[in-house]
N, C-alpha and C positions, 0 to 999 in steps of 0.2 A: 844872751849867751853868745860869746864869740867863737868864731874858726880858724880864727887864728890860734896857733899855737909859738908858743918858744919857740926862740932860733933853736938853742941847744937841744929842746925836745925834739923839735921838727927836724934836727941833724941827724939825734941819736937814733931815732925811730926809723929814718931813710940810712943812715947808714948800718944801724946794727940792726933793729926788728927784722926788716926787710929782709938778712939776711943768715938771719939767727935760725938753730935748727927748731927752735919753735915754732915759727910761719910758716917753714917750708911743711912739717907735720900738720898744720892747720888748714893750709893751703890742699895738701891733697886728702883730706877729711873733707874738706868743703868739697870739691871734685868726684870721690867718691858715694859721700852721700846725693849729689845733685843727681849722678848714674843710678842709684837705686831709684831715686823719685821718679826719671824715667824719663823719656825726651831728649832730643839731640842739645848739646850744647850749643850755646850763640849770645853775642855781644847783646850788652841789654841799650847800648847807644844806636847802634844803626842793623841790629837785629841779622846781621849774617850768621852763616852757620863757624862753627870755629872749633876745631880740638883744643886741648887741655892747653896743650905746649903754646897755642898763639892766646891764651888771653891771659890778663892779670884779673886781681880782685880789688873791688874800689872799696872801701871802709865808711858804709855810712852812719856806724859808731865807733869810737875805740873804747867804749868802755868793758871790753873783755882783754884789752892789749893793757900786760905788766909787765913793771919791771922789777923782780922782789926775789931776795936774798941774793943780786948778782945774776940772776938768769933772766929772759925774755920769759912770757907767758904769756899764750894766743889761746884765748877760752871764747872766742867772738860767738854773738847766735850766727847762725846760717843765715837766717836774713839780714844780717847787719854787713854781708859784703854778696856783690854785684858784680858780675865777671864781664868786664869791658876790653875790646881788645887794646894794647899797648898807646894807638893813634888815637882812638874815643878819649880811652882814659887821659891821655894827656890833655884834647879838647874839652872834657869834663871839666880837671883841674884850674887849667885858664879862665874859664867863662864864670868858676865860683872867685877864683883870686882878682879877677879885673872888677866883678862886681863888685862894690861898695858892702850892699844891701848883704848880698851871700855873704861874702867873706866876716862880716862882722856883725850881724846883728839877725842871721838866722840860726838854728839849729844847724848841726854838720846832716844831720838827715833831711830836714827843711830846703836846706842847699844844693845837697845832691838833688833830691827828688826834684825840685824846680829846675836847674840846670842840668840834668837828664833832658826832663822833656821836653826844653830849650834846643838839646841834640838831638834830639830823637827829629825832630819837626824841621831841625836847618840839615840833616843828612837825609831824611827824603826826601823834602824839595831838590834838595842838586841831586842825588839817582833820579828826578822823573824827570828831571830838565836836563840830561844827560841823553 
């Protein structure tokens, strides 16, 4: 299975998903129900604490993201996104895209989950050597 997607996909999806009123309603679903679970919020890369407003969500599937009859549709499970703040998430991104191995020949959760804990291990070593 590959992680690559389409240019065109990979467009549509950064420029409209992203910003369709679909995510935004899925996005504070996922925020909301994380509140009821209970526990402060915090980046799952370098584990600070964070309100709503500084993190995104990373998508360790998309297979709840459509696009059908002309409209966006965000039905993601709750565990298939990961609230990274804006700096991780891009670090995330990079480490799965320069890998070989990630980027093409793992699962996108496969991916993530290894290149998480890839961040997770290279952001506390520099906070303890700080």
């Amino acid at each position: 299975m590959t992680n690559r997607r389409k240019s065109a996909l990979r467009n549509s999806y950064r420029s409209e998903f992203l910003r369709s009123p679909a995510w935004f309603a899925r996005r504070d679903r996922w925020f909301r129900k994380q509140e009821r679970l209970g526990g402060p919020l915090s980046c799952a890369a370098c584990g600070r604490l964070a309100r709503k407003q500084q993190l995104e969500l990373h998508h360790l599937d998309y297979a709840g993201v459509s696009f059908v009859d002309g409209a966006w549709r965000a039905v993601e499970r709750h565990d298939d996104l990961v609230p990274l703040h804006r700096y991780c998430h891009d670090l995330l991104h990079r480490l799965i895209d320069r890998d070989v191995v990630l980027a093409r020949y793992r699962s996108r959760r496969d991916a993530s989950a290894f290149a998480l804990e890839r961040l997770r291990i290279k952001l506390t070593a520099s906070e303890e050597s700080s």
